[in-house]
Biotite code that builds the C-alpha atoms (Angstrom):
import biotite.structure as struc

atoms = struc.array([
    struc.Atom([112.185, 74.201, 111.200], chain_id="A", res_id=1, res_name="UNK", atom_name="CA", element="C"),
    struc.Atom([113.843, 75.216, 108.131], chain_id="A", res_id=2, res_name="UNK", atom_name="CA", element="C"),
    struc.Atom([111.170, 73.708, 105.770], chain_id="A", res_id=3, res_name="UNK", atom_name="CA", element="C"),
    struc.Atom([108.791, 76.610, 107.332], chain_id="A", res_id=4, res_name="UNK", atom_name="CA", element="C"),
    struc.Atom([111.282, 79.388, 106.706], chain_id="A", res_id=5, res_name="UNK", atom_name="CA", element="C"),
    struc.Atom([111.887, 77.659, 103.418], chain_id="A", res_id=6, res_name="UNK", atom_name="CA", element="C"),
    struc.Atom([107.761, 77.776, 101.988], chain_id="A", res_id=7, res_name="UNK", atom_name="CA", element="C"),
    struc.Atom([107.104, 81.345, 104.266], chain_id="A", res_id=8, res_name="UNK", atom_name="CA", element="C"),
    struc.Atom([110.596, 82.807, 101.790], chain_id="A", res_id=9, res_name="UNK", atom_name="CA", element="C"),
    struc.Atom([108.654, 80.996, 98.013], chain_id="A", res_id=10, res_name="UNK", atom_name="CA", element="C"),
    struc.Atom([105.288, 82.514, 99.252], chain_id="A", res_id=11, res_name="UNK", atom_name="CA", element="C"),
    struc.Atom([106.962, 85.944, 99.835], chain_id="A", res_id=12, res_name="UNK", atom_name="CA", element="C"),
    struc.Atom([108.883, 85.554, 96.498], chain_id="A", res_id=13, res_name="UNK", atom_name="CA", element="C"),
    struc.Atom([105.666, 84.359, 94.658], chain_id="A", res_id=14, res_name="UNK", atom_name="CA", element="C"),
    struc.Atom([103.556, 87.602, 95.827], chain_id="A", res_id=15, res_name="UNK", atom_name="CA", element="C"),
    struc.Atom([106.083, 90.058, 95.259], chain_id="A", res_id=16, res_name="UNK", atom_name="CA", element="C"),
    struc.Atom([107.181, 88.950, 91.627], chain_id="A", res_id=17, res_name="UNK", atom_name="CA", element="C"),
    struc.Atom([104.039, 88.703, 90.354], chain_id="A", res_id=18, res_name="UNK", atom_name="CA", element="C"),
    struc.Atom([102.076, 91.800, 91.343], chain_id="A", res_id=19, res_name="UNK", atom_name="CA", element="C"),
    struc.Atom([102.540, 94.607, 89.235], chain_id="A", res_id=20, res_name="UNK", atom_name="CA", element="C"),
    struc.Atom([101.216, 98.155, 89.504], chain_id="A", res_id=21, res_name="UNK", atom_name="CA", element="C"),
    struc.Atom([97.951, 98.985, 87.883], chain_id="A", res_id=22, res_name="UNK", atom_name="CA", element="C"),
    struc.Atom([96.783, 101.828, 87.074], chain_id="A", res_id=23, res_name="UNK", atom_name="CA", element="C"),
    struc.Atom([92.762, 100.659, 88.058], chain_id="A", res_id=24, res_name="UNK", atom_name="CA", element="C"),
    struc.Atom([91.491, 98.510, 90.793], chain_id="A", res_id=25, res_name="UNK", atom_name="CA", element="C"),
    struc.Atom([92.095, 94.953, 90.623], chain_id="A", res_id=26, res_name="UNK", atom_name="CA", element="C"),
    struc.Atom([90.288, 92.018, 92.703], chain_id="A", res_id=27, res_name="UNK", atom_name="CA", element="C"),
    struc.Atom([91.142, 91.922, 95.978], chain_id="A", res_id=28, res_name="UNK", atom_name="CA", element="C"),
    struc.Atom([88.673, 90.019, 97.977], chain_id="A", res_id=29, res_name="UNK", atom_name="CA", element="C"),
    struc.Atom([85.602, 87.917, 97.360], chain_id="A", res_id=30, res_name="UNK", atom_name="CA", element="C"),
    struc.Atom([82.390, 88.002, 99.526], chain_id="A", res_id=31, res_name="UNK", atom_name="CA", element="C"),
    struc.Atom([78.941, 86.553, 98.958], chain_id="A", res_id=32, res_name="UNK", atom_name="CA", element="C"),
    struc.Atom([77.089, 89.433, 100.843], chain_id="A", res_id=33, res_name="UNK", atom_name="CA", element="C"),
    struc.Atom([75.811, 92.289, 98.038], chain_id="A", res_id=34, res_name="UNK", atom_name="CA", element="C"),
    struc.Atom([75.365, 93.053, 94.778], chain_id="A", res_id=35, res_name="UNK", atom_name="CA", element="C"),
    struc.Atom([78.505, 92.309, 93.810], chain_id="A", res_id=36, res_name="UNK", atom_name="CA", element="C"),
    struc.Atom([80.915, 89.314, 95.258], chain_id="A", res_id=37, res_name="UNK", atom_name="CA", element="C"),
    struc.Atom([84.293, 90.638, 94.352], chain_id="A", res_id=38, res_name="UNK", atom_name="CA", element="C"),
    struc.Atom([85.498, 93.434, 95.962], chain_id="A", res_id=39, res_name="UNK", atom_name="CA", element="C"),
    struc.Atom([88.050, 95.699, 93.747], chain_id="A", res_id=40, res_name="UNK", atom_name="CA", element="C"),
    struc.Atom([90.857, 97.267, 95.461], chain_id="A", res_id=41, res_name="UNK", atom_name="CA", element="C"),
    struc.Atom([94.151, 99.264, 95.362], chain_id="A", res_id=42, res_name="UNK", atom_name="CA", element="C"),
    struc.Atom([96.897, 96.776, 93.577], chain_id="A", res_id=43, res_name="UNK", atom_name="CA", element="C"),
    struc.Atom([99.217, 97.177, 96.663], chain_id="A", res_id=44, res_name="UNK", atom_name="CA", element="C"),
    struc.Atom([96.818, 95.550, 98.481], chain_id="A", res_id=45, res_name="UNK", atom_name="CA", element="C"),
    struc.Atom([98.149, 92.037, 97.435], chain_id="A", res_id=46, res_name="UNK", atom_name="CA", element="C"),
    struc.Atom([101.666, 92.712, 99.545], chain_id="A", res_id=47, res_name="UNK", atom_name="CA", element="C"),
    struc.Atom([99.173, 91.550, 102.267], chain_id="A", res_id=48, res_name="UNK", atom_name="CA", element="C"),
    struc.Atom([100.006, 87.787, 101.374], chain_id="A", res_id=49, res_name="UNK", atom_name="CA", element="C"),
    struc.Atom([103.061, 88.356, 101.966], chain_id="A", res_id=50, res_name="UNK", atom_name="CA", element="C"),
    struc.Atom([102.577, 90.168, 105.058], chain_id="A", res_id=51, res_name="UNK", atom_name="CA", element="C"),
    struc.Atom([100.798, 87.381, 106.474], chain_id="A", res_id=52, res_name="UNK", atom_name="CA", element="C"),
    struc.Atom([103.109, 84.778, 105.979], chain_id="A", res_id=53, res_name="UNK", atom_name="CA", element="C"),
    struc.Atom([105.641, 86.661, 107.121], chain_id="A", res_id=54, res_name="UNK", atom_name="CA", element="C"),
    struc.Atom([103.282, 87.608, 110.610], chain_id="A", res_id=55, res_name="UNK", atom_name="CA", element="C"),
    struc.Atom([102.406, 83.990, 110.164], chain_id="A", res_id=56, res_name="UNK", atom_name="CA", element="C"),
    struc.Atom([106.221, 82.494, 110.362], chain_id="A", res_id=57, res_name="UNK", atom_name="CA", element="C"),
    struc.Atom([107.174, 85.211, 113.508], chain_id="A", res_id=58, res_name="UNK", atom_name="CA", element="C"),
    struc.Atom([104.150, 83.982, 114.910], chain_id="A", res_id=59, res_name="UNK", atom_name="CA", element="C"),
    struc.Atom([104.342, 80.185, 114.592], chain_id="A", res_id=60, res_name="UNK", atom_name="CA", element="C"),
    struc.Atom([108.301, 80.090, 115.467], chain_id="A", res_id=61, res_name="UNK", atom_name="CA", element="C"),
    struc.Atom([107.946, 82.219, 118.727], chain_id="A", res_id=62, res_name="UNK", atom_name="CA", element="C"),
    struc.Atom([105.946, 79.996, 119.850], chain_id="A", res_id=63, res_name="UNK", atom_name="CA", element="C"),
    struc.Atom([106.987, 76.643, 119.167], chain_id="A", res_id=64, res_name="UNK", atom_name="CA", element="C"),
    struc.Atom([110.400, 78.059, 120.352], chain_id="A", res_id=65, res_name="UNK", atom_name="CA", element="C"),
    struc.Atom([108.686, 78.523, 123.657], chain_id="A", res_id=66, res_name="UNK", atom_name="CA", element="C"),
    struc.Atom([107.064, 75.504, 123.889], chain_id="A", res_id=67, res_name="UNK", atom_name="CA", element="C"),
    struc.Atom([109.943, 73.692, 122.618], chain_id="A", res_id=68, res_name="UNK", atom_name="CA", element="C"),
    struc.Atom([111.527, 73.260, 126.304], chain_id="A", res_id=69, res_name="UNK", atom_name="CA", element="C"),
    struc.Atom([108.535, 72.225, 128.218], chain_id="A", res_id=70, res_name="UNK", atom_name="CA", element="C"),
    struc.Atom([106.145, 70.447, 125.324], chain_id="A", res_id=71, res_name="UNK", atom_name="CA", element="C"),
    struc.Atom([108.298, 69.475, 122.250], chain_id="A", res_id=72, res_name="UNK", atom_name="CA", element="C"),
    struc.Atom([105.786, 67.668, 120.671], chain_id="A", res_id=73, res_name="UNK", atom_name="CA", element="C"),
    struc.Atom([103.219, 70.132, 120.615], chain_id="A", res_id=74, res_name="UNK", atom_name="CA", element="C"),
    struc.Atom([105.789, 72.462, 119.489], chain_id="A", res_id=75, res_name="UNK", atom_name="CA", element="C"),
    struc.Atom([106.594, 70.106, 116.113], chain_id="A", res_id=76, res_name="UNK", atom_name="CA", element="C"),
    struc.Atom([102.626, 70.366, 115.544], chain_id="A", res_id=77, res_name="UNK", atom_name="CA", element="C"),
    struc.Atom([102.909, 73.964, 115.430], chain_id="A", res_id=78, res_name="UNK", atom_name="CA", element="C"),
    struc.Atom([105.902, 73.641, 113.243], chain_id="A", res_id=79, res_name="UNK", atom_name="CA", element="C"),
    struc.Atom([104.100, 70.936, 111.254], chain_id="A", res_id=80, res_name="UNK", atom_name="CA", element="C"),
    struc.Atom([101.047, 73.587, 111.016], chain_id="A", res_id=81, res_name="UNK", atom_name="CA", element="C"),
    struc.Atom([103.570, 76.197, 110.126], chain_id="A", res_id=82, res_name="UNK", atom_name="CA", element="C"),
    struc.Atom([103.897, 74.437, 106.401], chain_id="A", res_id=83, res_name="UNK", atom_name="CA", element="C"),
    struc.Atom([100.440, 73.531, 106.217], chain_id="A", res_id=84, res_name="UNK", atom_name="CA", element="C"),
    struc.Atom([99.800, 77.291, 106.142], chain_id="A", res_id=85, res_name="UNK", atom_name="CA", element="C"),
    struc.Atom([102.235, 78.538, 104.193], chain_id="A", res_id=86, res_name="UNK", atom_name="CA", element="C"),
    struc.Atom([100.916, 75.311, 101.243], chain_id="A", res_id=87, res_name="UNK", atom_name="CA", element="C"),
    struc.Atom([97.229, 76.848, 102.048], chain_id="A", res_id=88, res_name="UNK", atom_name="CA", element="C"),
    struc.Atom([98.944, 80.080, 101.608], chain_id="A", res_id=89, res_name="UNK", atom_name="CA", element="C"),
    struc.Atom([100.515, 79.446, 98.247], chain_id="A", res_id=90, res_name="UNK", atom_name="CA", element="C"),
    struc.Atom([97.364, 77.999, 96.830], chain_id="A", res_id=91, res_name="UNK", atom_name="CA", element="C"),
    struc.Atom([95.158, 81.170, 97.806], chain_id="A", res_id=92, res_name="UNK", atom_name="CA", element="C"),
    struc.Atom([97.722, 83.505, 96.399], chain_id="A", res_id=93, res_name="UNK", atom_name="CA", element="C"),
    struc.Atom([98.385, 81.717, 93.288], chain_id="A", res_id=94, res_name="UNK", atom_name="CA", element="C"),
    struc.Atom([94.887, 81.827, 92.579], chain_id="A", res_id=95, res_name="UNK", atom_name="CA", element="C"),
    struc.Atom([93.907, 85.702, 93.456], chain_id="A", res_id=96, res_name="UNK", atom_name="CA", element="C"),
    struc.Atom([97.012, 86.570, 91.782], chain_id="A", res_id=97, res_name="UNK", atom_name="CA", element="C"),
    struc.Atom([96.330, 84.106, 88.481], chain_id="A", res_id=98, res_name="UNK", atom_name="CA", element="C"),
    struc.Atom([92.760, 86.318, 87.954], chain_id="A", res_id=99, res_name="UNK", atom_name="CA", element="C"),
    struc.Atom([92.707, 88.356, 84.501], chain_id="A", res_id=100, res_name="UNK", atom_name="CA", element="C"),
    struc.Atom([92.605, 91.755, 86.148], chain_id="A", res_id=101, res_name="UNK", atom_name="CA", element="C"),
    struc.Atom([95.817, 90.580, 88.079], chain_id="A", res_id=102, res_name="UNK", atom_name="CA", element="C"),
    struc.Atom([98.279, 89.396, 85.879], chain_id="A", res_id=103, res_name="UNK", atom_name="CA", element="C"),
])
């Protein structure tokens, strides 16, 4: 249980160090639908990351916490998936936020 707290707190730590205010619009998003596949956007919009793995970790211990009593073993998976995220999570970020325009 502590492992998940443990990556969700690095992943929060790794977004909020490294973005930095800008005074254009950075990368925020890539889609392959238009003329153009990365979408530029404010440079607050990064904090999402960290949003998300904080929504993420509420999320993932609520509910293994309520499953613990009645199904502990599909509340480890959920624990288990918990890190997988927040790994997933890590990787994304340290990419998006490794882009030129970013750092």
């Amino acid at each position: 249980m502590a492992f998940g707290f443990i990556f969700a707190l690095i992943n929060i730590l790794h977004v909020v160090l490294r973005v930095e205010q800008r005074d254009f619009d950075i990368p925020v998003r890539y889609t392959q639908y238009g003329t153009s596949q990365i979408i530029l956007g404010d440079w607050y919009t990064l904090y999402s990351l960290a949003l998300f793995a904080v929504v993420a970790t509420v999320v993932n211990f609520v509910l293994a916490l309520r499953l613990h009593s009645s199904r502990r073993q599909l509340a480890i998976a959920i624990l288990i998936g918990q890190i997988l995220i927040m790994v997933f999570l890590f990787l994304v970020s340290g990419a998006i936020l490794g882009l030129p325009a970013v750092s």
